[in-house]
Steps between C-alpha positions, in 0.01 A plus 500: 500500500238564242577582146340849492706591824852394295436653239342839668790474745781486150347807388536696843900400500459572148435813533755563809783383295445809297608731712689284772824741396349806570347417766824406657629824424210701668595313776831582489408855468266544769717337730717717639786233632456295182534841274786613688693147418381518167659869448828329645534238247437777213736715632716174492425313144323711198109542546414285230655215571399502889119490321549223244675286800230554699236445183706177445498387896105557504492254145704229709342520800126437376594259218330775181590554185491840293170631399492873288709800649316773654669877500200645740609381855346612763816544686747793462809271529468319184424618139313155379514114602423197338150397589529108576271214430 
């Protein structure tokens, strides 16, 4: 692989590590099975810490590490997340 392809393909992830988090939770929200399992576990644990697991699982599961925090999420279920690099 060429050398302008890595490095064009670094900034693309780049850019989707961002806003991996809250675009998990749009998908959780616009799905109406995954919403309704979501609103379980809230009803079942306290909202915020259902969202910082979750914020934590997404960290773990593609290897990032914490960029800046952003408090304008597109989704309604969360107030900010932590933008990853």
């Amino acid at each position: 692989m060429s050398e302008a392809i890595i490095k064009f393909a670094d900034k693309v992830i780049s850019q989707k590590n961002k806003s991996i988090t809250d675009e998990i939770f749009l998908l959780i929200q616009k799905d109406k099975d995954l919403m309704q399992e979501y609103l379980r576990l809230v009803q079942n644990e306290k909202i915020d810490s259902v969202n910082t697991q979750i914020g934590k699982r997404i960290k773990e599961s593609y290897g990032l590490k914490d960029g800046k925090r952003n408090n304008n999420p597109l989704s309604t279920l969360i107030k900010s997340y932590q933008e990853f690099l």
